[in-house]
C-alpha positions as CSV (number, residue, x, y, z in Angstrom):
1,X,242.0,233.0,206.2
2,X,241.3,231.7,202.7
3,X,237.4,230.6,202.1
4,X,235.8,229.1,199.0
5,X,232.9,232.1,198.5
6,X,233.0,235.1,196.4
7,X,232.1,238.0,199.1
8,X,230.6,237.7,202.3
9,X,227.4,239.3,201.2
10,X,226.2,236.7,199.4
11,X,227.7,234.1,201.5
12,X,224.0,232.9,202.2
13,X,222.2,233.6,199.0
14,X,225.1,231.7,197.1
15,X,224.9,228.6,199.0
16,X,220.9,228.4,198.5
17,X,221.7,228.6,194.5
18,X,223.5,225.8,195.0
19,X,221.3,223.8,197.5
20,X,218.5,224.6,194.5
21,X,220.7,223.4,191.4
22,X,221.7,219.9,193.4
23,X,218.2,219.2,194.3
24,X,215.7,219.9,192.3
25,X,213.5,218.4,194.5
26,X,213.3,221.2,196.3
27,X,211.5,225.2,196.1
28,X,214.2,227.3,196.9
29,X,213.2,230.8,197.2
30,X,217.0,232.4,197.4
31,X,215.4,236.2,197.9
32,X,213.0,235.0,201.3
33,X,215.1,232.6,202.6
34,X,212.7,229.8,202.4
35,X,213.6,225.7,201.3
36,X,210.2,224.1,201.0
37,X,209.9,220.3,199.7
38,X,208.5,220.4,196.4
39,X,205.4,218.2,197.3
40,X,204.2,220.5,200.1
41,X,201.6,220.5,201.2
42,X,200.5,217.0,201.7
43,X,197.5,216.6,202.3
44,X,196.2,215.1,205.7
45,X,199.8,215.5,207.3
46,X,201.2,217.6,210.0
47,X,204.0,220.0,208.2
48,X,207.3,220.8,210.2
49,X,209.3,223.4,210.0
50,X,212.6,224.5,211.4
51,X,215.2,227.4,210.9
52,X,218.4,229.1,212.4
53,X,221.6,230.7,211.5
54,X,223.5,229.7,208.4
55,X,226.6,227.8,209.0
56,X,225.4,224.8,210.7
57,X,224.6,223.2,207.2
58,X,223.6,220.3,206.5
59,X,220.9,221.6,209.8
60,X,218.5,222.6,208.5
61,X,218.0,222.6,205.0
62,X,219.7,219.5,204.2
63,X,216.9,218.0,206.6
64,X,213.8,218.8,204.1
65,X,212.2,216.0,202.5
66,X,210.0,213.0,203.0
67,X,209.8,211.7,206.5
68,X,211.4,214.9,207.9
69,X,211.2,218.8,207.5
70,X,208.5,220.3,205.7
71,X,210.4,223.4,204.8
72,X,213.4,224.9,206.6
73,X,214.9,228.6,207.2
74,X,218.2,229.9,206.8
75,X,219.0,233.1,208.7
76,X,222.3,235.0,208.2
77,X,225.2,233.1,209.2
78,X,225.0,232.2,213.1
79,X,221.8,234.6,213.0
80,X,218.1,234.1,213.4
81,X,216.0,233.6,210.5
82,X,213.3,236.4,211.0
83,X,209.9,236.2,211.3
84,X,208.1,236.3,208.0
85,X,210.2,233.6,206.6
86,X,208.6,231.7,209.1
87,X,205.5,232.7,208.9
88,X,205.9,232.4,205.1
89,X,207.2,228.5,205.7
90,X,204.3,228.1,207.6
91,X,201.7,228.8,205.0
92,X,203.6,227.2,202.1
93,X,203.3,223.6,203.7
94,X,200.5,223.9,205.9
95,X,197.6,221.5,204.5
96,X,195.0,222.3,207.3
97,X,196.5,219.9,209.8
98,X,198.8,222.1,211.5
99,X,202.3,223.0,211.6
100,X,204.7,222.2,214.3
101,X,208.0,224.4,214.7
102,X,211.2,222.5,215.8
103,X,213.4,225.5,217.9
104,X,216.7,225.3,218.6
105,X,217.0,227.1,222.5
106,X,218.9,229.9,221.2
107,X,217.2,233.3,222.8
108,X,216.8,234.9,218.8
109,X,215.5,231.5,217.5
110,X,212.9,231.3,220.8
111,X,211.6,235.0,220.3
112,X,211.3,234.8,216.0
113,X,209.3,231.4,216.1
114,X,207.2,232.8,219.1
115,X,206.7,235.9,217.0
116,X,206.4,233.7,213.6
117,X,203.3,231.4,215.7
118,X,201.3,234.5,216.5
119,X,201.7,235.5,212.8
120,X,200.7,232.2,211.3
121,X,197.6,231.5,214.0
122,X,196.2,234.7,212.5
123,X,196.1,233.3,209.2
124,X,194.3,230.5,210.7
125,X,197.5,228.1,210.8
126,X,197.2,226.1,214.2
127,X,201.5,226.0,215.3
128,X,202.7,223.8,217.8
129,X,206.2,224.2,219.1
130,X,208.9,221.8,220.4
131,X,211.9,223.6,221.9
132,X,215.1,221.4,221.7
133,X,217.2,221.7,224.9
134,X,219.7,218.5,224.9
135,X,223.2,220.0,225.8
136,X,224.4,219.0,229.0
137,X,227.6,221.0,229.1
138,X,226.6,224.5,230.2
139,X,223.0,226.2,231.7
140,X,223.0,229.4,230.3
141,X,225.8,230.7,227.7
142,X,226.1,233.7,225.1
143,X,223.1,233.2,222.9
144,X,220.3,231.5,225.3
145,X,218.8,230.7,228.9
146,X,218.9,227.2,230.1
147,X,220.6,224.6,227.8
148,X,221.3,225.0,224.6
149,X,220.1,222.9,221.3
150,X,222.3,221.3,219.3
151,X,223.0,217.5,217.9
152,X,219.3,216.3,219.5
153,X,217.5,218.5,216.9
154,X,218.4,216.1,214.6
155,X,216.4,213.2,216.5
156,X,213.7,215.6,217.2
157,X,213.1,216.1,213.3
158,X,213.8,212.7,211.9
159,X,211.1,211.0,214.7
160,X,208.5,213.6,214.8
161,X,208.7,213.5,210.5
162,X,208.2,210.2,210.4
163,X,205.4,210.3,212.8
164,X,203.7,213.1,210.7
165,X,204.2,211.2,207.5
166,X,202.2,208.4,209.3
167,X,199.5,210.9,209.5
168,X,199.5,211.4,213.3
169,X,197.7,213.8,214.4
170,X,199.7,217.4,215.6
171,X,199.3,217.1,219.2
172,X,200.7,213.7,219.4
173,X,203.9,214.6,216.7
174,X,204.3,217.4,219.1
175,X,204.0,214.9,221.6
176,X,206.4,212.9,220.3
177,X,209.4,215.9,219.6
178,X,209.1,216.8,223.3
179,X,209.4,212.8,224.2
180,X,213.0,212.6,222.1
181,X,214.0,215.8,223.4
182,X,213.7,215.3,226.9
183,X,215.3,211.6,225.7
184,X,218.4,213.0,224.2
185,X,221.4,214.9,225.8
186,X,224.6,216.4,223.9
187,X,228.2,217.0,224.7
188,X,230.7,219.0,222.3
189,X,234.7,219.6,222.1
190,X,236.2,222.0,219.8
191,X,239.6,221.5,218.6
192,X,240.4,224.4,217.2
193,X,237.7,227.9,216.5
194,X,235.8,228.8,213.6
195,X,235.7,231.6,211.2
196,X,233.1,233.7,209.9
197,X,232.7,235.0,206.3
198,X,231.9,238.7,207.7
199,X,234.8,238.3,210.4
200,X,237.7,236.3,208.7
201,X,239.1,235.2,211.3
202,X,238.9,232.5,214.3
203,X,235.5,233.8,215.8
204,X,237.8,232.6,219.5
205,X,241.2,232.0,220.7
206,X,241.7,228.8,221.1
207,X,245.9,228.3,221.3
208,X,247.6,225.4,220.3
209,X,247.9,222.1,222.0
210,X,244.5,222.8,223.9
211,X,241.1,222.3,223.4
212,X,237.6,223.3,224.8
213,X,235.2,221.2,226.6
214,X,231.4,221.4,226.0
215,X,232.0,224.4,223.3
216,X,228.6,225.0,221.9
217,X,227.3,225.5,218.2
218,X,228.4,229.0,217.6
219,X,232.0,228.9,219.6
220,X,230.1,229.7,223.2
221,X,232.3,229.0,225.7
222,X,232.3,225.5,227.5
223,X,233.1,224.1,230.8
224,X,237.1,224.6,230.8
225,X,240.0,224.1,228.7
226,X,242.9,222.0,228.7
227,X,245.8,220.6,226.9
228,X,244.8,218.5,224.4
229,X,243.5,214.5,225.2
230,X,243.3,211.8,223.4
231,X,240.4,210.6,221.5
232,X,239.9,208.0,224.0
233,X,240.0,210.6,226.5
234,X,237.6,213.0,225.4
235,X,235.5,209.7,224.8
236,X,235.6,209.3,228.6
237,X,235.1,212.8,229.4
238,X,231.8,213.8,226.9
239,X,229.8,210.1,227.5
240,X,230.0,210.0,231.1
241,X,228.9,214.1,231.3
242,X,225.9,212.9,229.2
243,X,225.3,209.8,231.5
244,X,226.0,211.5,234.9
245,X,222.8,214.0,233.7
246,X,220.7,211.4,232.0
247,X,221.2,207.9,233.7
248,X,220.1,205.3,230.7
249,X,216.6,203.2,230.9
250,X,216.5,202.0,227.4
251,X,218.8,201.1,224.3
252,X,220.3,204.2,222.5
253,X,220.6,206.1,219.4
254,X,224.0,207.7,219.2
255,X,225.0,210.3,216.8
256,X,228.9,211.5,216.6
257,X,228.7,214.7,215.2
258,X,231.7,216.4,213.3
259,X,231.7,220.4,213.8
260,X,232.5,220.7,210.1
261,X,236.5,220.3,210.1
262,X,237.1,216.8,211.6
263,X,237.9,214.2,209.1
264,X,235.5,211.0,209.0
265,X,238.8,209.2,209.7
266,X,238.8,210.8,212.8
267,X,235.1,210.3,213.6
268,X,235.0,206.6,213.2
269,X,237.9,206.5,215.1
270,X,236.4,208.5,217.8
271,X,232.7,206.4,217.4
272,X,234.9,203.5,218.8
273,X,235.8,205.0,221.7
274,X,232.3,206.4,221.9
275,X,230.9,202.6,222.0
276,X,233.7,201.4,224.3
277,X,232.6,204.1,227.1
278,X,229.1,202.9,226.4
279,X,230.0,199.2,226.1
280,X,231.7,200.0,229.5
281,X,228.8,201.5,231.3
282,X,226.6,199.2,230.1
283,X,224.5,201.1,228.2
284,X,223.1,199.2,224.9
285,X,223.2,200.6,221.7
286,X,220.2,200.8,218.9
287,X,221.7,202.3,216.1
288,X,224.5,205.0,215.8
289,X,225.3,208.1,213.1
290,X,229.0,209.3,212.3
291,X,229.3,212.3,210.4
292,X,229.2,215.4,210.0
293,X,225.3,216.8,210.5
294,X,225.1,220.1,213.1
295,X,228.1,222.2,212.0
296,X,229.9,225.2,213.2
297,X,231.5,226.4,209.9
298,X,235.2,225.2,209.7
299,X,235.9,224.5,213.6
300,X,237.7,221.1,214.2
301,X,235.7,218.8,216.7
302,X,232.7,216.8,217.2
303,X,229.6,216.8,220.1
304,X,228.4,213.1,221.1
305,X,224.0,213.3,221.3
306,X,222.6,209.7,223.0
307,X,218.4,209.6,222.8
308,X,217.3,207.1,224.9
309,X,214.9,205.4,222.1
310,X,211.9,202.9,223.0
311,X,210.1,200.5,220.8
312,X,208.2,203.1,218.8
313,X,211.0,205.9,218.9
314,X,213.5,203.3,217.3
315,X,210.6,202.4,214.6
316,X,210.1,206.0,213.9
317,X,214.0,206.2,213.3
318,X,214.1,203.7,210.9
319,X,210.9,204.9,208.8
320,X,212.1,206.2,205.6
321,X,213.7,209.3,204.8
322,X,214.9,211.4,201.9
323,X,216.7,214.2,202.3
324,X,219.2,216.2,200.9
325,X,221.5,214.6,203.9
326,X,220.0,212.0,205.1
327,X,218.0,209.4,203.5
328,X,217.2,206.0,203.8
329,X,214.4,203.5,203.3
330,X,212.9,205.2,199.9
């Protein structure tokens, strides 16, 4: 398998140099594995601050800036960031009103940001912590217990950002993460499987002509294969899982998330089937995202994530942003 890197070593550390050199917005400390916006800490405002396994890119550095992530850590790729880094994250952006961890429910990410809170509360850093849940497509898999996090986590970061660049107080922006996450559900299809830098090679088997249903993040195993569907078909298939789990009270978000290989030729197309399911179900739509946001390396597909957004959810959405990946409103 060919890939655009010089050795898988430095895989990680490269990728940061680069993040750094595009954005010099940005502290990028390449040798603790720490992104922090440059303007951190701001005064009066909750900080957040998120991490996981390399690989998923633009999640979760791209995500730092204004109106969303205080700082961000990349682990190894598809690995836990450890610890320090984010106990070190913590105490570069803290300002004295509190920090509030955004976890993906992946059993090493739970574990490091449980160890990182006890680490930054003894430097006097009071740590919230909202645990993102949203896939409907499996319970338990490979890397966690109960549902795993995936395209949600980028609702849960954009909302609770904006609400902590409003100046709301911690409890309520933790209030607020918990509110979009137990909003949102996800639903992913892989196309074909990804490959490592370490490995070199499909991380899965996935043969020709078929295609996995609910895959998660990392290539976990979803509900079944089958020959391949149309993109109308697999429309039908991820929308109504979402809605059979999380019958709709309120307008949506939608985000249609490519796993890093799918054209944006073949998202859009796939968006409209997205919005004819919905159109057909009657479910309204607030505002919608195509591209290509919670990654899985080079593995062809895309997940579907609807957040069920009320008057001030939707407001906080459209607050500004400005990140390396996502930014509007500035």
């Amino acid at each position: 398998m060919k890939m655009l890197i010089n050795v898988p070593e430095t895989v990680v550390a490269d990728a940061l140099r680069g993040l750094a050199a595009a954005y010099p917005d940005l502290n990028v400390d390449v040798e603790n594995r720490v992104i922090v916006r440059r303007d951190a800490p701001v005064s009066g405002q909750v900080a957040l601050v998120s991490g996981g396994g390399s690989g998923h890119e633009p999640l979760h550095g791209g995500f730092v800036g204004p109106g969303m992530l205080s700082a961000a850590c990349p682990g190894e790729v598809f690995t836990s960031p450890v610890p320090d880094q984010m106990a070190r994250a913590a105490a570069a952006v803290d300002s004295g009103a509190g920090v509030l961890f955004v976890v993906k429910n992946y059993t090493g990410d739970v574990l490091n940001f449980d160890m990182a809170a006890e680490l930054a509360e003894d430097e006097g850093i009071q740590v919230a912590k909202v645990l993102v849940d949203d896939d409907v497509a499996v319970t338990d898999s490979l890397y966690t217990a109960g549902r795993r996090g995936t395209g949600a986590t980028l609702f849960v970061e954009k909302i609770a950002g904006a609400a902590a660049a409003e100046g709301q107080p911690l409890e309520r922006v933790e209030a607020i993460g918990r509110q979009v996450n137990g909003n949102s559900r996800s639903f992913g299809v892989a196309l074909s499987a990804c490959t490592t830098p370490a490995k070199g090679s499909p991380t899965f088997d996935l043969p020709d002509g078929e295609l996995e249903l609910g895959i998660g993040i990392h290539g976990e195993p979803g509900r079944e294969r089958r020959p391949m569907m149309t993109s109308g078909e697999i429309a039908d298939f991820a929308v109504n899982a979402i809605l059979e789990d999380m019958p709709p009270r309120s307008p949506v978000l939608v985000l249609v998330n490519g796993m890093g290989a799918t054209p944006l030729l073949e998202l859009y197309g796939f968006n409209a089937e997205v919005q004819r399911v919905l159109r057909e179900r009657g479910v309204a739509v607030a505002r919608t995202l195509v591209g290509n946001y919670v990654t899985s390396l080079d593995m062809a597909g895309a997940s579907v994530t609807l957040c069920q957004a009320d008057e001030e959810l939707l407001r906080l959405w459209d607050a500004p942003v400005k990140t390396p990946a996502l930014r509007w409103g500035m």
